[in-house]
N, CA, C and O atoms as a GROMACS GRO file, in nm:
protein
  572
    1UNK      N    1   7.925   9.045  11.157
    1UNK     CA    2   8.043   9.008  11.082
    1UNK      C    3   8.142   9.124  11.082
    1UNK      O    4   8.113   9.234  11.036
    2UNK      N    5   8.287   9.084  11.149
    2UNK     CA    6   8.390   9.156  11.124
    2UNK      C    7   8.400   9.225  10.971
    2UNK      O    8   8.380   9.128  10.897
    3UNK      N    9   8.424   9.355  10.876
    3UNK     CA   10   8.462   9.375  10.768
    3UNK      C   11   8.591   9.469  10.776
    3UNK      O   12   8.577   9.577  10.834
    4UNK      N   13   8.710   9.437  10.725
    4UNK     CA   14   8.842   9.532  10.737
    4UNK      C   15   8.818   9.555  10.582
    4UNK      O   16   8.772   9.478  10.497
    5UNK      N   17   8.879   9.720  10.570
    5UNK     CA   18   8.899   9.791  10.444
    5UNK      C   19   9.020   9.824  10.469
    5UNK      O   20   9.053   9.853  10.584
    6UNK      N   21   9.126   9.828  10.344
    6UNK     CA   22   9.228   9.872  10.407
    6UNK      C   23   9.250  10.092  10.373
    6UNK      O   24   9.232  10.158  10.271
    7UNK      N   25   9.267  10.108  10.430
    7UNK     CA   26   9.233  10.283  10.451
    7UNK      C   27   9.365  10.389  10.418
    7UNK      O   28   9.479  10.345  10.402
    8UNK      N   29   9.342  10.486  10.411
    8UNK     CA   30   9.483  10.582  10.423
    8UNK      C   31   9.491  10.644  10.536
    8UNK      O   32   9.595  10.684  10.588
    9UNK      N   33   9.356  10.657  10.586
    9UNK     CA   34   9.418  10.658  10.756
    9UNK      C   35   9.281  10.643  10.877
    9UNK      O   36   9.226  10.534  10.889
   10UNK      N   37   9.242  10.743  10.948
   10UNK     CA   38   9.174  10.745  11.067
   10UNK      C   39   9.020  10.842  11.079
   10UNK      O   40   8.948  10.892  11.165
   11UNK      N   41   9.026  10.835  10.998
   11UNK     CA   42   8.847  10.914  10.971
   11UNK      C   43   8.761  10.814  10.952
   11UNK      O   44   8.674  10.847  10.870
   12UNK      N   45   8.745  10.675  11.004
   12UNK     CA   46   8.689  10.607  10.997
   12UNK      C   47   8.554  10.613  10.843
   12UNK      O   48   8.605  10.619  10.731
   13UNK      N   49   8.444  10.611  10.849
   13UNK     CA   50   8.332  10.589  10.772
   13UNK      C   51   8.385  10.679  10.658
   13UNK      O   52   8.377  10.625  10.548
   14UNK      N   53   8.436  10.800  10.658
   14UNK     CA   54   8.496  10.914  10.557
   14UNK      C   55   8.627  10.892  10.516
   14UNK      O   56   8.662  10.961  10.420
   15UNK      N   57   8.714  10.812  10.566
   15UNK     CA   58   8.817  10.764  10.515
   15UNK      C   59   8.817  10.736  10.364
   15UNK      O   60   8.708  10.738  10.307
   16UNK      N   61   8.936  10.707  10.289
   16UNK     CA   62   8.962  10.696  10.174
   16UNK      C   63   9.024  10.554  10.200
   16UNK      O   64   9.085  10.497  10.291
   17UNK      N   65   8.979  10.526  10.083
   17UNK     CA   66   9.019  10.296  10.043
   17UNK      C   67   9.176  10.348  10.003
   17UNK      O   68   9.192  10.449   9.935
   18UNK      N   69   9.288  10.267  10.051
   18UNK     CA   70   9.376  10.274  10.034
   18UNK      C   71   9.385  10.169   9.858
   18UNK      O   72   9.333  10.060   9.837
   19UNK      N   73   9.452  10.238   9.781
   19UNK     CA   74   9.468  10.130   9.645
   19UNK      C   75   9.576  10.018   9.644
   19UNK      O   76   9.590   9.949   9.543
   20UNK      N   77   9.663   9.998   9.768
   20UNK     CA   78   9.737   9.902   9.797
   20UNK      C   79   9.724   9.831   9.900
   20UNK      O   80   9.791   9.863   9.998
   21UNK      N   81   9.657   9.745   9.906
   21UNK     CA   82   9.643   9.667  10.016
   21UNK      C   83   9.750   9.667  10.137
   21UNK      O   84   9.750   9.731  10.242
   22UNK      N   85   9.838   9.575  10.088
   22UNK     CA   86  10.013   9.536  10.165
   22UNK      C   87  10.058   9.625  10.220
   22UNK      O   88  10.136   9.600  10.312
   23UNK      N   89  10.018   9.814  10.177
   23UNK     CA   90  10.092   9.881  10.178
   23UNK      C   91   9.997  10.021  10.246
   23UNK      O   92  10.033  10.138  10.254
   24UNK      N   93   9.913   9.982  10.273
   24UNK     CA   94   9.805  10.058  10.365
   24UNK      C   95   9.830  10.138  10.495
   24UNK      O   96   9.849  10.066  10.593
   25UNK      N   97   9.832  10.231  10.510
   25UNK     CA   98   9.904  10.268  10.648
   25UNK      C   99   9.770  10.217  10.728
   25UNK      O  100   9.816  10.189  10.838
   26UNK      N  101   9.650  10.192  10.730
   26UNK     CA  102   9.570  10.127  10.846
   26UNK      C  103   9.448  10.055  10.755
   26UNK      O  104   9.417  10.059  10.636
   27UNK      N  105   9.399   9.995  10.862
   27UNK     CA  106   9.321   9.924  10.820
   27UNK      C  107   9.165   9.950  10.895
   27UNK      O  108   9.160   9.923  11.015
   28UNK      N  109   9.074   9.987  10.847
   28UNK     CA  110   8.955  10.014  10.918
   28UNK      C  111   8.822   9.879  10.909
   28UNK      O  112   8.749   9.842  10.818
   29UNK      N  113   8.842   9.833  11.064
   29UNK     CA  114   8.781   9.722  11.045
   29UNK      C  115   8.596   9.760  11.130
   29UNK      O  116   8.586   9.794  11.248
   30UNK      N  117   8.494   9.747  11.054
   30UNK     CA  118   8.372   9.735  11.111
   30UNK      C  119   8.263   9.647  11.125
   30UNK      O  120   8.200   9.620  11.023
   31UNK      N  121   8.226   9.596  11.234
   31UNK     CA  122   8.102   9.506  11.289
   31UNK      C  123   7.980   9.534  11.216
   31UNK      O  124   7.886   9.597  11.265
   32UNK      N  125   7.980   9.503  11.138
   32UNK     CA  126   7.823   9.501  11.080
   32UNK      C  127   7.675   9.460  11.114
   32UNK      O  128   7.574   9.462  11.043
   33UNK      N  129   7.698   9.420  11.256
   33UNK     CA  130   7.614   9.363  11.321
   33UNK      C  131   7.612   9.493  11.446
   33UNK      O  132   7.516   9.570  11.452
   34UNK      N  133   7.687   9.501  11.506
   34UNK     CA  134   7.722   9.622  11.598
   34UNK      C  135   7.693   9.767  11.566
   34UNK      O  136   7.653   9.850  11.648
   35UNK      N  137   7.721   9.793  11.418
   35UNK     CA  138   7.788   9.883  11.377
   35UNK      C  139   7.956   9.993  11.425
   35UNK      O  140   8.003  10.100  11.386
   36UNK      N  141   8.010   9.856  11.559
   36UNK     CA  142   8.136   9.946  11.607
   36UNK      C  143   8.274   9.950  11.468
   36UNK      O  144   8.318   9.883  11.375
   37UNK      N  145   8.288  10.049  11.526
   37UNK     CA  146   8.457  10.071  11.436
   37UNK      C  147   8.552  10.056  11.495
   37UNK      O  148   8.557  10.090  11.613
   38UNK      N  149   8.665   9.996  11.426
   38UNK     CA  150   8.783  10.003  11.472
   38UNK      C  151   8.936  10.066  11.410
   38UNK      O  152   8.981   9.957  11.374
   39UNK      N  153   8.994  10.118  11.391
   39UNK     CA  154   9.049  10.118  11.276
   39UNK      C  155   9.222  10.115  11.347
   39UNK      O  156   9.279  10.190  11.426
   40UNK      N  157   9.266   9.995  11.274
   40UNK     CA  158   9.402   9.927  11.339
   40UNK      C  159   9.524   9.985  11.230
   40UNK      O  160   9.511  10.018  11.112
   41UNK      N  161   9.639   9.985  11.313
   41UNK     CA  162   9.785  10.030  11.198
   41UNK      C  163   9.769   9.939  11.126
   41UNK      O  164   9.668   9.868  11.126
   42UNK      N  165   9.886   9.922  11.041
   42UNK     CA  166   9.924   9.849  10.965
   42UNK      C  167  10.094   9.833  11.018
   42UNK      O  168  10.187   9.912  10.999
   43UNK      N  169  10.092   9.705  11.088
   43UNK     CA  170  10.210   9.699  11.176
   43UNK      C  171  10.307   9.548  11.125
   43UNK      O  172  10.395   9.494  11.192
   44UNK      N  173  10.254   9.505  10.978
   44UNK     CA  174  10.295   9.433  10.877
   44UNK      C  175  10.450   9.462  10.846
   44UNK      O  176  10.497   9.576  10.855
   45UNK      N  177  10.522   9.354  10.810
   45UNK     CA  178  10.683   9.377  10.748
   45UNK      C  179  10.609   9.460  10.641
   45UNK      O  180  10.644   9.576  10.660
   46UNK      N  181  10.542   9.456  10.561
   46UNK     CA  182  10.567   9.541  10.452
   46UNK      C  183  10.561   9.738  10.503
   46UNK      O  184  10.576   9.832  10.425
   47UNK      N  185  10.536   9.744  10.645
   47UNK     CA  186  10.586   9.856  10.666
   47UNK      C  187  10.710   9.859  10.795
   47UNK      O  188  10.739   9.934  10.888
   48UNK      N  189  10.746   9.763  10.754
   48UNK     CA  190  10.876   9.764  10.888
   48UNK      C  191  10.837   9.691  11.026
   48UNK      O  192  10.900   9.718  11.128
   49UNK      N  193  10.724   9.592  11.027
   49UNK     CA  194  10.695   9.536  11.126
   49UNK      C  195  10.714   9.387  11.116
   49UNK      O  196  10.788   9.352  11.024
   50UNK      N  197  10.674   9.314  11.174
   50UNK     CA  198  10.614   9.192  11.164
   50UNK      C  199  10.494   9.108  11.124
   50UNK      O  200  10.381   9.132  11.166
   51UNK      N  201  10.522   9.009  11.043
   51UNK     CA  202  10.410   8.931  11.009
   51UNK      C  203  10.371   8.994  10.884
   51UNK      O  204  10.447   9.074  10.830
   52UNK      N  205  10.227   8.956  10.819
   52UNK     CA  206  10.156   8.957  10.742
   52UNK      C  207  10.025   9.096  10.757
   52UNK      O  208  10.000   9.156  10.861
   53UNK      N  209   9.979   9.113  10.664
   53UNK     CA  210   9.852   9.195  10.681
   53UNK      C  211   9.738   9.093  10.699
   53UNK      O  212   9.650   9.098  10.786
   54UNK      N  213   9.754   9.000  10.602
   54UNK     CA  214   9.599   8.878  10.673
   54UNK      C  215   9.613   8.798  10.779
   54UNK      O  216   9.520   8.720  10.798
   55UNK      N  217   9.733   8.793  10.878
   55UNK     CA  218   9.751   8.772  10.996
   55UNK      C  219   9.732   8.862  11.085
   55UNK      O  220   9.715   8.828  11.202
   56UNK      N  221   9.731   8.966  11.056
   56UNK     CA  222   9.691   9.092  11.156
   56UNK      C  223   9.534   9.090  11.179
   56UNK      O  224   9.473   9.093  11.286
   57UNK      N  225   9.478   9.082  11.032
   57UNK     CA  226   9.348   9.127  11.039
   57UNK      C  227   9.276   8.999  11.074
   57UNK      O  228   9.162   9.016  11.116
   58UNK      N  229   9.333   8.838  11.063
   58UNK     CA  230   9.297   8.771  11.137
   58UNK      C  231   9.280   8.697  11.254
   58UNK      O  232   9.216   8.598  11.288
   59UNK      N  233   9.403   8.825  11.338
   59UNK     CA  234   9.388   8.789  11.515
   59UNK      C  235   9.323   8.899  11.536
   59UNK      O  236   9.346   8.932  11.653
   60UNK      N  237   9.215   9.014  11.457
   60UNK     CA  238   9.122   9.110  11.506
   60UNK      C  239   8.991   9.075  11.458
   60UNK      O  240   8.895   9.152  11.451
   61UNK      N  241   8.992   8.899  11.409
   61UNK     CA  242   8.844   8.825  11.428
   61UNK      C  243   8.771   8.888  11.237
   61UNK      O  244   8.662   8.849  11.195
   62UNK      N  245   8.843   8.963  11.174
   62UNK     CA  246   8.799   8.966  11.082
   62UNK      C  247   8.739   8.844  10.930
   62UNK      O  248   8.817   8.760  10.885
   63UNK      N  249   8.622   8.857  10.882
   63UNK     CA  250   8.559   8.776  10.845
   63UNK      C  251   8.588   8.754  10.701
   63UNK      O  252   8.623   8.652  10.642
   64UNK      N  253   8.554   8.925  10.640
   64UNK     CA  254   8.562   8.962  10.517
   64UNK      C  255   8.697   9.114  10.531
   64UNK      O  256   8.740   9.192  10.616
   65UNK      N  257   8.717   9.081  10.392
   65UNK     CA  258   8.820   9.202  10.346
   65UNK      C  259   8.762   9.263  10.181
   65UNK      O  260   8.722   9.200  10.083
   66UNK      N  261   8.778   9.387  10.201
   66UNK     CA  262   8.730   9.476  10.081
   66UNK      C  263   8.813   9.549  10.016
   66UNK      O  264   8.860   9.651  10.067
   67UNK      N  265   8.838   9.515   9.912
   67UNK     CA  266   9.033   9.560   9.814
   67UNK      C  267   8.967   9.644   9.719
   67UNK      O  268   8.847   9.630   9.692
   68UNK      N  269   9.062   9.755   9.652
   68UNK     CA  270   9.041   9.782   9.527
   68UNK      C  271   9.090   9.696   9.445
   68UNK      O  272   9.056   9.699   9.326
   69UNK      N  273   9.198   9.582   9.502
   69UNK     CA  274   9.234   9.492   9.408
   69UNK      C  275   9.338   9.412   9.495
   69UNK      O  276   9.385   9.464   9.596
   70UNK      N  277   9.383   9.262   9.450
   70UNK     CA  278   9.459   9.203   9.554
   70UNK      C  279   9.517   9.118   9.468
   70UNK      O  280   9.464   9.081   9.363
   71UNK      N  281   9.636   9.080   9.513
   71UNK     CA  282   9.728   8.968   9.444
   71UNK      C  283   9.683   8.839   9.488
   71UNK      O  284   9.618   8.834   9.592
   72UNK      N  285   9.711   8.724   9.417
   72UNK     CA  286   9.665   8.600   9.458
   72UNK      C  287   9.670   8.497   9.542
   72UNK      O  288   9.587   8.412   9.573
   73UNK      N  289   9.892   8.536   9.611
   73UNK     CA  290   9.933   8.518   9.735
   73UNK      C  291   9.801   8.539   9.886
   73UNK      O  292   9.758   8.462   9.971
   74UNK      N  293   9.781   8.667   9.855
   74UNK     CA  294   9.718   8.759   9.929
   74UNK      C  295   9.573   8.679   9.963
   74UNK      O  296   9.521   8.666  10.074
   75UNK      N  297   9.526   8.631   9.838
   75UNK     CA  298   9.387   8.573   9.807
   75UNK      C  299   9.389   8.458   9.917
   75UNK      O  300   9.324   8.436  10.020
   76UNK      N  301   9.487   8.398   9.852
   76UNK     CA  302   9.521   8.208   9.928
   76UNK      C  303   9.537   8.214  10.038
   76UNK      O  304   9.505   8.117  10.107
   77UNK      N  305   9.590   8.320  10.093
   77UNK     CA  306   9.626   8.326  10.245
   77UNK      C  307   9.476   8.377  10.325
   77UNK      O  308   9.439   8.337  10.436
   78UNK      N  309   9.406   8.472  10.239
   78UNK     CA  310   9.315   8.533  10.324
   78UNK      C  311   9.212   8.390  10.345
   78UNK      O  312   9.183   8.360  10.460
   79UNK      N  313   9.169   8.319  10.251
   79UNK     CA  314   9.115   8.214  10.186
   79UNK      C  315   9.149   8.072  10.314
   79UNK      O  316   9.063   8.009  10.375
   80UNK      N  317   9.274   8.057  10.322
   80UNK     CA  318   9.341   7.955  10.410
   80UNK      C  319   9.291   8.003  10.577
   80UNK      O  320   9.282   7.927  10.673
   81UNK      N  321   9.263   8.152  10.576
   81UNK     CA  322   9.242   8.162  10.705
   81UNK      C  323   9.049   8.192  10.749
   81UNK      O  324   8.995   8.247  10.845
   82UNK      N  325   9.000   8.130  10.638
   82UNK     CA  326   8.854   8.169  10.605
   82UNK      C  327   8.836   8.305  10.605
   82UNK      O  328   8.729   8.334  10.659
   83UNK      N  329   8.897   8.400  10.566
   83UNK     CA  330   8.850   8.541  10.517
   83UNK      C  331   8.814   8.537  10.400
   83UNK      O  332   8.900   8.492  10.323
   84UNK      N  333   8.695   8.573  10.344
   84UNK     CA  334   8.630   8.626  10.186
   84UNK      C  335   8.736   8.754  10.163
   84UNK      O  336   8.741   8.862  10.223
   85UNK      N  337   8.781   8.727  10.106
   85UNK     CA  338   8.819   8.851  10.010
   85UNK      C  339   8.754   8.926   9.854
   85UNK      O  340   8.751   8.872   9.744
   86UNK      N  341   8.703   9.076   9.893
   86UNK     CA  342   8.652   9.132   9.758
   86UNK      C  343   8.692   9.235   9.707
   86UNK      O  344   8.724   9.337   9.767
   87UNK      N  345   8.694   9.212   9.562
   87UNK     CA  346   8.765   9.340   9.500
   87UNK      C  347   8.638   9.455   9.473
   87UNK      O  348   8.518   9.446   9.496
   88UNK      N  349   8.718   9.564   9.415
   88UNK     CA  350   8.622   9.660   9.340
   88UNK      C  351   8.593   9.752   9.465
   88UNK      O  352   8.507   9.836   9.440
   89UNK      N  353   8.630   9.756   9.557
   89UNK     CA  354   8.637   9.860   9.639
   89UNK      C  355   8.716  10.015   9.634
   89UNK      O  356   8.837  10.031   9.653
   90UNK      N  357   8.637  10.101   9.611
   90UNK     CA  358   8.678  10.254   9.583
   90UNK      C  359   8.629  10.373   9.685
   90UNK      O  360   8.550  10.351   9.777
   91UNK      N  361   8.663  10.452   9.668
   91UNK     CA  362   8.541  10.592   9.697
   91UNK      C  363   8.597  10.610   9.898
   91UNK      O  364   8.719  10.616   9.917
   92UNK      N  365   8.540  10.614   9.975
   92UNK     CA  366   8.568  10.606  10.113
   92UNK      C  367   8.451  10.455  10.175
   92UNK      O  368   8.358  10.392  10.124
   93UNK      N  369   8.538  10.452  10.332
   93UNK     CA  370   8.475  10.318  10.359
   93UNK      C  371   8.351  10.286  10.358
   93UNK      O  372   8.308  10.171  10.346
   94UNK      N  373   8.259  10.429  10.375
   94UNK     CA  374   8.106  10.398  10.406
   94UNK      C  375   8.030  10.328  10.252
   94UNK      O  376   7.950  10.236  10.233
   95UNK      N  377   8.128  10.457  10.127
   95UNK     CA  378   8.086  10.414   9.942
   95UNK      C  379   8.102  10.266   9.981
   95UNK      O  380   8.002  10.213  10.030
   96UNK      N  381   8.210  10.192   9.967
   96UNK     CA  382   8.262  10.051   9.935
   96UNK      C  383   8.146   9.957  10.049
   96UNK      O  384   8.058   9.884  10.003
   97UNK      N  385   8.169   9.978  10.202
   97UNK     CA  386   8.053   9.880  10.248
   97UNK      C  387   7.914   9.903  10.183
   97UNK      O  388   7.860   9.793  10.167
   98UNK      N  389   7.842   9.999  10.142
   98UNK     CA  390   7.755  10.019  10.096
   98UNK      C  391   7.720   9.923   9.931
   98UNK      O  392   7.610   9.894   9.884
   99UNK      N  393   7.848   9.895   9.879
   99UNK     CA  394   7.874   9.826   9.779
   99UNK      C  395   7.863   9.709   9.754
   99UNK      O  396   7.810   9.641   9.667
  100UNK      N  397   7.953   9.684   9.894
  100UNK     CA  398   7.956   9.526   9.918
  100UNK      C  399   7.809   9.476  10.000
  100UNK      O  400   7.773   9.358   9.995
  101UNK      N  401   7.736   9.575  10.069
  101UNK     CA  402   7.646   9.541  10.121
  101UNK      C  403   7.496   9.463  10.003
  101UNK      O  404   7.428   9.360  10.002
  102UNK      N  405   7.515   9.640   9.892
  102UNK     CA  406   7.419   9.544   9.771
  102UNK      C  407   7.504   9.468   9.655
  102UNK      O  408   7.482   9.479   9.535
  103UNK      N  409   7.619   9.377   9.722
  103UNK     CA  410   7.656   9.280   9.683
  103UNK      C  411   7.718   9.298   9.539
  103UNK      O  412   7.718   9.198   9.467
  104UNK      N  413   7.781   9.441   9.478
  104UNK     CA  414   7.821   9.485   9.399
  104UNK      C  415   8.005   9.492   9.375
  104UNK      O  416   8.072   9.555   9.292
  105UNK      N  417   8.042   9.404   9.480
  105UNK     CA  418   8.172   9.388   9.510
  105UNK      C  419   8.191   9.238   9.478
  105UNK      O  420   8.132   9.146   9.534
  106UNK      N  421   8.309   9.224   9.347
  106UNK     CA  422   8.296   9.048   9.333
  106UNK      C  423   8.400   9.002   9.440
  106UNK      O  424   8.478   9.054   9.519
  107UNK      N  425   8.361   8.878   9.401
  107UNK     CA  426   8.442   8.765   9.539
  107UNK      C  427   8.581   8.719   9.486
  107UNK      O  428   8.591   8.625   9.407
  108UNK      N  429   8.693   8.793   9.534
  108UNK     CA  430   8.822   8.756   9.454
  108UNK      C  431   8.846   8.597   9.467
  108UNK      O  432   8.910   8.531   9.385
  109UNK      N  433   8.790   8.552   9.567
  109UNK     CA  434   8.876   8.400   9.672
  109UNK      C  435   8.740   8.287   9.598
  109UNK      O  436   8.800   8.202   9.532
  110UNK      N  437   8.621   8.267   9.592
  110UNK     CA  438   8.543   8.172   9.527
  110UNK      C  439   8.613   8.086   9.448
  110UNK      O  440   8.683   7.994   9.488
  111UNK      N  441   8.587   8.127   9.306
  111UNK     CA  442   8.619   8.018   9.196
  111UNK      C  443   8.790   8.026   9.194
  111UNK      O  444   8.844   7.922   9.232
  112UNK      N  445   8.876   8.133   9.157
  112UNK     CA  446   8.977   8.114   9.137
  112UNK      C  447   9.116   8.075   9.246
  112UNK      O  448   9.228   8.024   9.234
  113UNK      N  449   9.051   8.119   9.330
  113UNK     CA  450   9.160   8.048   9.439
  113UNK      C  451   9.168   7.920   9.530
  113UNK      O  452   9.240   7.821   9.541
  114UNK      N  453   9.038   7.983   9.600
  114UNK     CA  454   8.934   7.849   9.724
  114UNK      C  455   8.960   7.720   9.658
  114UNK      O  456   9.013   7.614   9.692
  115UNK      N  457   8.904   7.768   9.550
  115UNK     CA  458   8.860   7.593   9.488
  115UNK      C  459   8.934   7.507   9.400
  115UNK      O  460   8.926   7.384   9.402
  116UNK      N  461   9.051   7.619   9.274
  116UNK     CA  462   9.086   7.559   9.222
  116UNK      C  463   9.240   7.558   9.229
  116UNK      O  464   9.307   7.466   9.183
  117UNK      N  465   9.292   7.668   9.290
  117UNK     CA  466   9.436   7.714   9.367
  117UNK      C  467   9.490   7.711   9.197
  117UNK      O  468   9.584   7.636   9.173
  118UNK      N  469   9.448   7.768   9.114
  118UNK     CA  470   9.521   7.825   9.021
  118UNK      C  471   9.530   7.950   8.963
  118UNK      O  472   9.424   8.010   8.947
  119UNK      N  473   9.657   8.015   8.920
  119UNK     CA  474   9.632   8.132   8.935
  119UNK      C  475   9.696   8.215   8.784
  119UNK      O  476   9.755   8.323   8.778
  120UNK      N  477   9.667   8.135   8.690
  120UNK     CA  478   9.698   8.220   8.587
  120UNK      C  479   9.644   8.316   8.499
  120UNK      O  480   9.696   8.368   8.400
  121UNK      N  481   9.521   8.335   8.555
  121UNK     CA  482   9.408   8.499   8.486
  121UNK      C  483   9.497   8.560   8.567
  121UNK      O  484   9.526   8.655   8.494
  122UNK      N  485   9.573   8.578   8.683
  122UNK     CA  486   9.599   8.671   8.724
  122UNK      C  487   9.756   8.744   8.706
  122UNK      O  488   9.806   8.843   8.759
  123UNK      N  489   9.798   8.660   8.623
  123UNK     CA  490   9.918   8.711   8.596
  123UNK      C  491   9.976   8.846   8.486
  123UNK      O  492  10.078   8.914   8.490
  124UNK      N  493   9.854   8.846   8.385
  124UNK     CA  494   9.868   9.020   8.350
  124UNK      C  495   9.873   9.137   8.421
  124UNK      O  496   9.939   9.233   8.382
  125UNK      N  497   9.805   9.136   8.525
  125UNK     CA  498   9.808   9.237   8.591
  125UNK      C  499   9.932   9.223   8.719
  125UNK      O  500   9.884   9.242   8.831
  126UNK      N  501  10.036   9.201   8.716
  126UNK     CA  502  10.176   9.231   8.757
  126UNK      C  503  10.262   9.262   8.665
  126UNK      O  504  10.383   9.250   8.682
  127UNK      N  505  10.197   9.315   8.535
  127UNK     CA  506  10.354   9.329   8.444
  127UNK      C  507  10.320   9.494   8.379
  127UNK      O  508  10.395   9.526   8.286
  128UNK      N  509  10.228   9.584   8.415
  128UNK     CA  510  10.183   9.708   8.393
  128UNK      C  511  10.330   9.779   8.404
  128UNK      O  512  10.390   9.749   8.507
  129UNK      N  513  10.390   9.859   8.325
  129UNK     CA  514  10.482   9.941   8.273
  129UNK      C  515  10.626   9.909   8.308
  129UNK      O  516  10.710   9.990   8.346
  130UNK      N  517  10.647   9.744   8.282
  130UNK     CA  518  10.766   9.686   8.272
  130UNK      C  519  10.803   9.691   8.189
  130UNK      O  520  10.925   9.703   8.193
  131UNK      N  521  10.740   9.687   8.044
  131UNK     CA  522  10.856   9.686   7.913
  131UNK      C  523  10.863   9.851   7.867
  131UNK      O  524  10.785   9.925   7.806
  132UNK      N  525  11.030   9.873   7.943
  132UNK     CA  526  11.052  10.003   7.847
  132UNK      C  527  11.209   9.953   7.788
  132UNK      O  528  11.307  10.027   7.801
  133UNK      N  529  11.217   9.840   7.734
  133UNK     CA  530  11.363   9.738   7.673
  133UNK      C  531  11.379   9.806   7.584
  133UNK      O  532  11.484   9.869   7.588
  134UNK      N  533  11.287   9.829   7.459
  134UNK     CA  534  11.344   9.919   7.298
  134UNK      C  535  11.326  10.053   7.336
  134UNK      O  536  11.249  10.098   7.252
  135UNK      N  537  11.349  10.125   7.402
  135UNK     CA  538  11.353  10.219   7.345
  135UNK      C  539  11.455  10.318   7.313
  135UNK      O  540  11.534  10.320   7.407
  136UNK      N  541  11.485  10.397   7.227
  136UNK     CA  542  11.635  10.442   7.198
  136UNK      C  543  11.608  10.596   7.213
  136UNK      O  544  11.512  10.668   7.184
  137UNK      N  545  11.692  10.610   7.253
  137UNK     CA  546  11.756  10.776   7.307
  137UNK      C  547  11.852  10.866   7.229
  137UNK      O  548  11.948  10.907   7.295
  138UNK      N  549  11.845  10.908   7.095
  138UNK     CA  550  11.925  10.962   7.058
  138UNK      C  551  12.093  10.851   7.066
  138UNK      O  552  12.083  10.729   7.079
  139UNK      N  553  12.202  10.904   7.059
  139UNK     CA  554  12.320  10.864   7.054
  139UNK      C  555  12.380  10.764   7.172
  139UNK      O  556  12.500  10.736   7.173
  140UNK      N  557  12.279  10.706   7.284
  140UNK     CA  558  12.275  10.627   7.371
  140UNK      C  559  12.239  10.464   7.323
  140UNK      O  560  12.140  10.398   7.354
  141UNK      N  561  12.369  10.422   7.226
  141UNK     CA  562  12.315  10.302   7.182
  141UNK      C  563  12.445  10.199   7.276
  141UNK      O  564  12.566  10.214   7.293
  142UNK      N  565  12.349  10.096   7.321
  142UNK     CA  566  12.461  10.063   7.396
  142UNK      C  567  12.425   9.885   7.377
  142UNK      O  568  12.315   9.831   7.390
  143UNK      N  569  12.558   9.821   7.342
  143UNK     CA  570  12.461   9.665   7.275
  143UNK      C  571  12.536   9.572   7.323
  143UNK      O  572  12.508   9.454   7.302
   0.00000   0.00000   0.00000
């Protein structure tokens, strides 16, 4: 089985888990059956390229994907193209497969996306240090 992590760069197994998926400068994808590595750019519009990141990683045959965390867009799409997607991925790539291997990595795409395509548990976590509306500054009152 194909597994892509998305990485901060090219040290393959010692690499560091990138904490933004979308925004990953590469992606380190490994055969778990093989044990080969690969580790691909990130050649996505979200860095000035084309296409998607779960279109990339799904014309390089990838099966599963391992996030520190993922939006739900992200989920549906990986999901639509039969990729498992899992969160809780940290530490470098060898920590996290090792994780997901004793199955310590939950399944973002199962219950909340796959099956029921709804997505409102996930909407707290896009609004982290948006409200700074009250706050006043000394003689900066402006109404």
């Amino acid at each position: 089985m194909k597994v892509a992590i998305p990485t901060e760069g090219k040290k393959g197994m010692d690499e560091q888990v990138s904490q933004h998926f979308g925004r990953a400068p590469t992606y380190t994808i490994v055969d778990t059956e093989s044990g080969a590595l690969e580790v691909v750019e990130n050649t996505s519009e979200h860095m000035g390229g084309t296409g998607l990141p779960p279109e990339l990683l799904h014309a390089h045959g990838v099966e599963a994907i391992l996030c520190t965390n993922l939006g739900h867009r992200a989920v549906e799409m990986f999901c639509s193209m039969g990729i498992t997607a899992y969160i809780g991925a940290h530490g470098t790539v060898a920590t996290t497969l090792g994780l997901w291997k004793e199955k310590k990595l939950e399944a973002a795409s199962e219950e909340s996306s796959c099956k029921e395509g709804r997505h409102e548990h996930n909407a707290e976590q896009h609004h982290s240090g948006a409200e700074h509306t009250h706050e006043h500054h000394g003689n900066h009152q402006h109404h």
